[in-house]
TIGU-894919 format. One record per atom (N, C-alpha, C): residue number from 1; residue in one letter; atom name; x, y, z. Coordinates in steps of 0.02 Angstrom, whole numbers, plus 50000, padded with zeros to 5 digits. Each point is the difference from the previous one (the first is absolute). Example, Ala and Ser with C-alpha at 12.3 -4.5 7.8 and 13.67 -1.06 7.14 Angstrom:
2
<1, "a", "N", <50660, 49716, 50390>>
<1, "a", "CA", <49955, 50059, 50000>>
<1, "a", "C", <50045, 50060, 50000>>
<2, "s", "N", <49982, 50053, 49964>>
<2, "s", "CA", <50042, 50059, 50003>>
<2, "s", "C", <49961, 50055, 50037>>
***
This chain:
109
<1, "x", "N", <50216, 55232, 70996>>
<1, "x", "CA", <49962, 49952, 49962>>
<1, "x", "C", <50033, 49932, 50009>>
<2, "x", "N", <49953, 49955, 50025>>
<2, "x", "CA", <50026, 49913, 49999>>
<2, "x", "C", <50029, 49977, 49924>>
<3, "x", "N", <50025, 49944, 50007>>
<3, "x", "CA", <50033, 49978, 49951>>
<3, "x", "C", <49921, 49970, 49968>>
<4, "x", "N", <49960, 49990, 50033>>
<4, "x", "CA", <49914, 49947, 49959>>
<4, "x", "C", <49993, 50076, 49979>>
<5, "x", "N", <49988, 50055, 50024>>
<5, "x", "CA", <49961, 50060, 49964>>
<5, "x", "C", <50046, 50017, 49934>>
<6, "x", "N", <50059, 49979, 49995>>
<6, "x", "CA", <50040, 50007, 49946>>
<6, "x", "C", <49985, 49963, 49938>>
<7, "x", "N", <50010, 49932, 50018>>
<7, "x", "CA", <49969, 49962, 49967>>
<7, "x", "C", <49933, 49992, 49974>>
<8, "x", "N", <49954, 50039, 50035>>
<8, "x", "CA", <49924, 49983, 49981>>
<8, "x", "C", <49984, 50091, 49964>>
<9, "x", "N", <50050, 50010, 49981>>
<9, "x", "CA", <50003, 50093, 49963>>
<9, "x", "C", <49993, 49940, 49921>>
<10, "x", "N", <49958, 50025, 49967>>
<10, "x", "CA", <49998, 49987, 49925>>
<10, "x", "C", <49996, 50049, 49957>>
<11, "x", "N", <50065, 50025, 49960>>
<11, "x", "CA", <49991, 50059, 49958>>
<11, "x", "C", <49935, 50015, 49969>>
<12, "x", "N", <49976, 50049, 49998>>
<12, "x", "CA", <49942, 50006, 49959>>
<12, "x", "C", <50034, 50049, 49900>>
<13, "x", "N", <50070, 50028, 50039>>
<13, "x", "CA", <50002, 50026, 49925>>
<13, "x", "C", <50079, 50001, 49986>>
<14, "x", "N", <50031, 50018, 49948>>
<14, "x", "CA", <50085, 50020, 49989>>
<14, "x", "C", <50015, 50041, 50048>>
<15, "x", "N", <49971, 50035, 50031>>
<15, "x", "CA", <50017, 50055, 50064>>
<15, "x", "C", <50047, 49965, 50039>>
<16, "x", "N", <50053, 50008, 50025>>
<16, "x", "CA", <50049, 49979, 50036>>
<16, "x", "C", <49973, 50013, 50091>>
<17, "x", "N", <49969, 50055, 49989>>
<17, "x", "CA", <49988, 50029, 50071>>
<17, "x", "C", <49933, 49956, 50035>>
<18, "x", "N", <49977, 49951, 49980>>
<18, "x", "CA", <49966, 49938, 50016>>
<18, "x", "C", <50028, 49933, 50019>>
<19, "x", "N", <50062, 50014, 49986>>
<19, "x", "CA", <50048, 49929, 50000>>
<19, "x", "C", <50020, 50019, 50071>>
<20, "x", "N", <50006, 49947, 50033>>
<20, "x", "CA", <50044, 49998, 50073>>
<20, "x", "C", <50067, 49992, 49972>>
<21, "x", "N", <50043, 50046, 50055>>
<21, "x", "CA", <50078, 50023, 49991>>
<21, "x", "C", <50031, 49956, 49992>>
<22, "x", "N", <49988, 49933, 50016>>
<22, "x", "CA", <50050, 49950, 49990>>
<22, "x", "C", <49996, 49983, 49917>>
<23, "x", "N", <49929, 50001, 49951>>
<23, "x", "CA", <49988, 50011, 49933>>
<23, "x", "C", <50053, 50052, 49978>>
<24, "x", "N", <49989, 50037, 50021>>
<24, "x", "CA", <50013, 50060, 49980>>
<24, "x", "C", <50094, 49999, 49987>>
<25, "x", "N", <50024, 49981, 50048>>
<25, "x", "CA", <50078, 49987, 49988>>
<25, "x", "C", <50005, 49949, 49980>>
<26, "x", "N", <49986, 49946, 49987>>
<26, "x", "CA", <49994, 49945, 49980>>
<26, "x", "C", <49996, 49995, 49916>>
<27, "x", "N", <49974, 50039, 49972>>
<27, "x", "CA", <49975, 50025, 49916>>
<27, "x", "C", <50073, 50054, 50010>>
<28, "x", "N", <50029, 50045, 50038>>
<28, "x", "CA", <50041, 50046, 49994>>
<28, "x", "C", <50071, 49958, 50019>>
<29, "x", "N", <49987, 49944, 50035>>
<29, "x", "CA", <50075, 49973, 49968>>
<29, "x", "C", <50003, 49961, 49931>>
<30, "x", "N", <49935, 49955, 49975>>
<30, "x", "CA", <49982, 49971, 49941>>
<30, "x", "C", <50039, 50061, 49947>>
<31, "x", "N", <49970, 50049, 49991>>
<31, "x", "CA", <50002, 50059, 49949>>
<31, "x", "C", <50083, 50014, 49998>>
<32, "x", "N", <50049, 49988, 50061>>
<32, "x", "CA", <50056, 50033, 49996>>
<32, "x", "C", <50020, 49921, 49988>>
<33, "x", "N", <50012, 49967, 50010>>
<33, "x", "CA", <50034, 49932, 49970>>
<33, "x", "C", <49990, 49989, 49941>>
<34, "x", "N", <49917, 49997, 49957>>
<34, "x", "CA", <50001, 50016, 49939>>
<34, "x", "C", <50038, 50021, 49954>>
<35, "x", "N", <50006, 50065, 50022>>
<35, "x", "CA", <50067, 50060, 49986>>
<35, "x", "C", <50053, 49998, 50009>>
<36, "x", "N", <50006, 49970, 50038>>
<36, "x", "CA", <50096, 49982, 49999>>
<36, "x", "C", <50014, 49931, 49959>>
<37, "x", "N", <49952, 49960, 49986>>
<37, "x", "CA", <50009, 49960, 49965>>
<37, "x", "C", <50016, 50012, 49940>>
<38, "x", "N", <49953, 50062, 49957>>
<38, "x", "CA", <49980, 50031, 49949>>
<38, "x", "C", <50060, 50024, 49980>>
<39, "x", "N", <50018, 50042, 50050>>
<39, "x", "CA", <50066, 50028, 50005>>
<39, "x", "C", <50078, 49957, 49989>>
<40, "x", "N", <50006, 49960, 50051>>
<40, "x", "CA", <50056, 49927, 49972>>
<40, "x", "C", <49989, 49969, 49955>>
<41, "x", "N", <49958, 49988, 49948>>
<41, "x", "CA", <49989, 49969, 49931>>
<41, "x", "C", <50040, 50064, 49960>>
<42, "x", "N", <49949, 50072, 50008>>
<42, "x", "CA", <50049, 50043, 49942>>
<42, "x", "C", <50087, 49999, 50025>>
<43, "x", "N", <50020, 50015, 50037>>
<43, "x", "CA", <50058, 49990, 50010>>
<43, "x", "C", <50054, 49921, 49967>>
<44, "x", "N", <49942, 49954, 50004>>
<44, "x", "CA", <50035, 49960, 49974>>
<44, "x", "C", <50004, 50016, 49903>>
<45, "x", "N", <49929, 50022, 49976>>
<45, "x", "CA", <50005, 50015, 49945>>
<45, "x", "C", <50063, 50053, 49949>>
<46, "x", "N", <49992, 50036, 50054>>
<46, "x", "CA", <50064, 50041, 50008>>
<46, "x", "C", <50064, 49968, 50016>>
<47, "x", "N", <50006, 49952, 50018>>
<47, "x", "CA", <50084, 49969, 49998>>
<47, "x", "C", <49998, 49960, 49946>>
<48, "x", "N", <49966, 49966, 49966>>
<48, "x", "CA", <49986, 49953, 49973>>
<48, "x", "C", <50023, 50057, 49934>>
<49, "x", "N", <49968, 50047, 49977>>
<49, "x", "CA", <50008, 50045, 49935>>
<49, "x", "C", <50072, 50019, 49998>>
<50, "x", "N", <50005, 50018, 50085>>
<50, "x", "CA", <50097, 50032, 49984>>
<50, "x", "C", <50035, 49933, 49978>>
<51, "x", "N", <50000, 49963, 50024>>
<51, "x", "CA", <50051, 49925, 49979>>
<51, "x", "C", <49970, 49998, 49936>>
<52, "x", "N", <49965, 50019, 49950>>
<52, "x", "CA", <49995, 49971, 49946>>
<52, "x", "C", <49963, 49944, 49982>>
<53, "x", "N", <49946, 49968, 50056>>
<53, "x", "CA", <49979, 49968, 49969>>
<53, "x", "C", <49923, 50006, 49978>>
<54, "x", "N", <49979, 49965, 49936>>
<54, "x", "CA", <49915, 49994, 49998>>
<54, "x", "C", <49985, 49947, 50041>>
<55, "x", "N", <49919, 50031, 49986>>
<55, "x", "CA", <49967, 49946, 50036>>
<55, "x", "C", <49997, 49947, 49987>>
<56, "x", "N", <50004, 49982, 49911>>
<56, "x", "CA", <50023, 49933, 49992>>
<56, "x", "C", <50078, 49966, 50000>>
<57, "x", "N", <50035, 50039, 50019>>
<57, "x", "CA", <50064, 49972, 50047>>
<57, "x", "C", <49995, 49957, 50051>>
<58, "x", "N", <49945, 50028, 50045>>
<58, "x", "CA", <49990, 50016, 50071>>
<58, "x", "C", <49957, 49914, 49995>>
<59, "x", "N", <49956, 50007, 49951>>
<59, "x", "CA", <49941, 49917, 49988>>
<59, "x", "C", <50064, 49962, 49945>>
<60, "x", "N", <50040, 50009, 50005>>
<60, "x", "CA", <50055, 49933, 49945>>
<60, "x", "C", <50044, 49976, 50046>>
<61, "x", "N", <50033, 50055, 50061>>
<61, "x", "CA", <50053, 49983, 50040>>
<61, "x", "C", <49925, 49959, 50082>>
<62, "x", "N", <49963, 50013, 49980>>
<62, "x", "CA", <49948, 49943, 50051>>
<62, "x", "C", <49967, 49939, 49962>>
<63, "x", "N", <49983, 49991, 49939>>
<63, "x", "CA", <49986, 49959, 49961>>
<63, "x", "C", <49925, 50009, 50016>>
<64, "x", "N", <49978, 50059, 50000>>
<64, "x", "CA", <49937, 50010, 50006>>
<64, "x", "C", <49948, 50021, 49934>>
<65, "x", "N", <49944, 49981, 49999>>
<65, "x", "CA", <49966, 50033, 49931>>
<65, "x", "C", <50001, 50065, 49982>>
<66, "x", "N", <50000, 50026, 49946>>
<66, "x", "CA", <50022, 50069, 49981>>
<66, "x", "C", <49939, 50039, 50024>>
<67, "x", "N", <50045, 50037, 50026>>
<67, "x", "CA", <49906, 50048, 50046>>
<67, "x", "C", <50017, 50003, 50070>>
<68, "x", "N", <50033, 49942, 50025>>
<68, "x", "CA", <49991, 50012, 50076>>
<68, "x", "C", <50035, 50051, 50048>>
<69, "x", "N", <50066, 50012, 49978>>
<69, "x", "CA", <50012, 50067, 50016>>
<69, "x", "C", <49962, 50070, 49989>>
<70, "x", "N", <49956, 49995, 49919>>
<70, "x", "CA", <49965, 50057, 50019>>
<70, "x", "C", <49940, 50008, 50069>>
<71, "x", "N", <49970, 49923, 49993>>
<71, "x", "CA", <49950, 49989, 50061>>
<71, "x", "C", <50034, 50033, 50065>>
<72, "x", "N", <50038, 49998, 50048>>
<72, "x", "CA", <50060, 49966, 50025>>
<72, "x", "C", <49985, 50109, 50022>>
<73, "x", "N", <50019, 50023, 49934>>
<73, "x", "CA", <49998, 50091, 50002>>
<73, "x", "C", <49934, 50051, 49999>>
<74, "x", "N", <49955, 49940, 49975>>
<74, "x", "CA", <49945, 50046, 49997>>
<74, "x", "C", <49946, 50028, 50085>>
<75, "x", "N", <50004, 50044, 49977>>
<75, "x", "CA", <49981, 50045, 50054>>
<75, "x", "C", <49941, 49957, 50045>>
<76, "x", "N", <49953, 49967, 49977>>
<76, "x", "CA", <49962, 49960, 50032>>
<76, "x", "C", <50009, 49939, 50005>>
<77, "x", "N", <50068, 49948, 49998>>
<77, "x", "CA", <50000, 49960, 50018>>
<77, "x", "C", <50019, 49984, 50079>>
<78, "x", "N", <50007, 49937, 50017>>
<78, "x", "CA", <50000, 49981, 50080>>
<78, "x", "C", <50053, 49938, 49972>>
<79, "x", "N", <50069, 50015, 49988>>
<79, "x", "CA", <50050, 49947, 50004>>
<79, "x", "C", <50014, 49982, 50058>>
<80, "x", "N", <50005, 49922, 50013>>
<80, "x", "CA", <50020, 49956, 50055>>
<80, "x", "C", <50066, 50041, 50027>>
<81, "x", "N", <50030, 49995, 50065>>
<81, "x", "CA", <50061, 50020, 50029>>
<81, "x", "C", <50058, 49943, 49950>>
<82, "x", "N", <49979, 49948, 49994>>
<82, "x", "CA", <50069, 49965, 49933>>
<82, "x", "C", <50003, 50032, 49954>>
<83, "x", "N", <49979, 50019, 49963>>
<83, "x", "CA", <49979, 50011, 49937>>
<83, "x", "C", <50031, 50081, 50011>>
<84, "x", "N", <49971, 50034, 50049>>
<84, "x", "CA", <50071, 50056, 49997>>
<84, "x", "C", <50073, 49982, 50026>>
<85, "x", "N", <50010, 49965, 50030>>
<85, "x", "CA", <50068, 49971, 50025>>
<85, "x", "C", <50025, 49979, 49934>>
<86, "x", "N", <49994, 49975, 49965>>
<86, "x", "CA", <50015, 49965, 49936>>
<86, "x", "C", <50013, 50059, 49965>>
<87, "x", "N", <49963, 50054, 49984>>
<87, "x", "CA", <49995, 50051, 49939>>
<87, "x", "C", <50062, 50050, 50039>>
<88, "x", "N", <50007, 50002, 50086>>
<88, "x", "CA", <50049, 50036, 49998>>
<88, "x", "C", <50079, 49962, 49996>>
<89, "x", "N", <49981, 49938, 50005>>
<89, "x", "CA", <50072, 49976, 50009>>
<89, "x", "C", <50020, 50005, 49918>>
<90, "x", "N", <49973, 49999, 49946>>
<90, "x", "CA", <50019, 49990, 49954>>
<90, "x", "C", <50015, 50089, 49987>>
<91, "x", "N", <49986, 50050, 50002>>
<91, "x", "CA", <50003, 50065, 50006>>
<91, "x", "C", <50062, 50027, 50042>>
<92, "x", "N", <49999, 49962, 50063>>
<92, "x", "CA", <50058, 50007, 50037>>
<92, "x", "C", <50075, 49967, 49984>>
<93, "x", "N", <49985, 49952, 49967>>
<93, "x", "CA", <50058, 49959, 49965>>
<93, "x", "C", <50048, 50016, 49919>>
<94, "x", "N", <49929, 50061, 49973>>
<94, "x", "CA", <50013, 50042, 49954>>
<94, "x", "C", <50039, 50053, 50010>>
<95, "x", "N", <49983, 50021, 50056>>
<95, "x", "CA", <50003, 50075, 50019>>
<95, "x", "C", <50116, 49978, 50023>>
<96, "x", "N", <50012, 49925, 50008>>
<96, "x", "CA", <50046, 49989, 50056>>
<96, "x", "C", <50037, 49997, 49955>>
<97, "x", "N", <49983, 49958, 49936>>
<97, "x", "CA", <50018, 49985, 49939>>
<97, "x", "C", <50069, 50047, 49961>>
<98, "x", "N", <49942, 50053, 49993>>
<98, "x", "CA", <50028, 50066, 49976>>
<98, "x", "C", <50056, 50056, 50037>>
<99, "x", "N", <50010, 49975, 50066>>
<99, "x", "CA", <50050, 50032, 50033>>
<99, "x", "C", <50050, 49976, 50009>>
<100, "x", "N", <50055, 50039, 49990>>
<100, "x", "CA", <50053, 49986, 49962>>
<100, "x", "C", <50049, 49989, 50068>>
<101, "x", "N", <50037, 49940, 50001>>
<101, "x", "CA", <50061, 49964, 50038>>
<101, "x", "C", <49953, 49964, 50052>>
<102, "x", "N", <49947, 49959, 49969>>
<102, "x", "CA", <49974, 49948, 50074>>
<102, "x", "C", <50041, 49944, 49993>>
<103, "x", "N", <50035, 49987, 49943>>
<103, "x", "CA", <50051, 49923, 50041>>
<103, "x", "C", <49958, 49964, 49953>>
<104, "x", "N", <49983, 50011, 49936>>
<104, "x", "CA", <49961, 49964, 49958>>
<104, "x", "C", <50050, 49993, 49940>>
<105, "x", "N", <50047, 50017, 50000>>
<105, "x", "CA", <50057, 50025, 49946>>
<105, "x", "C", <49990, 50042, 49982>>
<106, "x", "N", <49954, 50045, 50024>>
<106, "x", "CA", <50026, 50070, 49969>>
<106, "x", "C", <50061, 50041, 50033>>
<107, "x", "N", <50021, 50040, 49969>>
<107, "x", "CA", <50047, 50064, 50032>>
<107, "x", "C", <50043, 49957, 50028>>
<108, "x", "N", <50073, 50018, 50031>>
<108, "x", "CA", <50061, 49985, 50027>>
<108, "x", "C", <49997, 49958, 50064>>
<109, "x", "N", <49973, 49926, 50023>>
<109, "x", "CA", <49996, 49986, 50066>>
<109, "x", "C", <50057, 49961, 50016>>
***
């Protein structure tokens, strides 16, 4: 099949098996990036709980309105790539915080 017969294919339904293959992987890498996205947010949620902090920790140490960390977790949002860089550095800086002899004065250096 030409690349015009590809292009001139118009789904008629949700059936996948109407979509030309390049659709077809194209929605099947969409679906797995989704998911790993989905996936690196809980993980961050999950570091974020072991260090101890709430979510309004998380919106006081950004000077953000109270809420935005929950936004930030909820399962259907679409946070900017800053906006997680930010939520992990502050998570990651928690997490660094709490371990003991970084040269912060804690423990014997």
């Amino acid at each position: 099949m030409s690349d015009t017969e590809l292009f001139e294919m118009i789904p008629g339904s949700a059936d996948l098996r109407c979509l030309p293959k390049p659709v077809i992987e194209m929605r099947d890498v969409a679906k797995a990036l989704a998911k790993r996205d989905r996936e690196a947010r809980a993980t961050l949620v999950k570091r974020r709980r072991r260090a101890g902090l709430t979510q309004s920790d998380v919106d006081r140490v950004f000077g953000m309105p109270d809420g935005w960390t929950r936004e930030i977790e909820s399962y259907d949002s679409d946070p900017t790539l800053s906006d997680l860089r930010r939520y992990e550095a502050i998570v990651t800086m928690a997490e660094y915080a709490e371990t003991p002899n970084r040269g912060f004065g804690g423990g014997d250096s």
